[in-house]
C-alpha positions in Angstrom: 154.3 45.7 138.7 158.4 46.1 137.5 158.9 45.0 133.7 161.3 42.7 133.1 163.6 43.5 129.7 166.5 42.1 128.5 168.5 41.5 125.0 167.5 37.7 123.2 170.1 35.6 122.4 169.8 36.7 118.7 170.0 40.4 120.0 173.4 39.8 120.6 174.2 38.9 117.8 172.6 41.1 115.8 173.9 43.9 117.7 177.0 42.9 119.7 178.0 46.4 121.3 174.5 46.7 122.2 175.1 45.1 125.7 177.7 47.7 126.3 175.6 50.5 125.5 173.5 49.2 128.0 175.2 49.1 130.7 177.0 52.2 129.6 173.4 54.2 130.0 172.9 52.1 133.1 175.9 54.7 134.5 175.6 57.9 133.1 171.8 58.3 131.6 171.7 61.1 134.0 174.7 62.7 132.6 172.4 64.6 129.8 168.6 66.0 130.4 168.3 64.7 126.5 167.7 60.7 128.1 165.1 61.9 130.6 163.3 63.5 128.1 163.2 60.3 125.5 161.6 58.7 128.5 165.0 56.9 129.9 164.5 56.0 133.6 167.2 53.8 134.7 165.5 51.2 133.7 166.9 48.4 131.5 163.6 48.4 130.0 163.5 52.1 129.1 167.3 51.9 128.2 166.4 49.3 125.7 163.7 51.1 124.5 165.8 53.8 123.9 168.5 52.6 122.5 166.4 50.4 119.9 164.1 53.0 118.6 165.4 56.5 119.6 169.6 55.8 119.2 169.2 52.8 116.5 171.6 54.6 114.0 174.0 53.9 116.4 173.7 50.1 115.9 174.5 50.6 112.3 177.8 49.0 111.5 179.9 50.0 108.6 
């Protein structure tokens, strides 16, 4: 069984480049060893999960 993720409404708000970023890894996760080894996939679930707990600094907005 395939898991199903996918930003909330209030996710994109709360993070508006994140859906970017997404689709961004979507492309080139593959481009560093560094992704595979924080458990990235291909996946938009393991994308997400990435980019939520692993890259979250990046979210940070000045």
């Amino acid at each position: 069984k395939r898991q199903t993720c996918s930003l909330t409404p209030e996710d994109k708000v709360q993070f508006p480049s994140c859906q970017s970023k997404i689709e961004w890894m979507r492309r080139l996760w593959k481009s560093d060893p560094c992704y595979r080894g924080y458990g990235v996939d291909g996946s938009d679930c393991s994308i997400i999960r990435y980019l939520s707990e692993v890259s979250k600094t990046n979210f940070v907005t000045s």
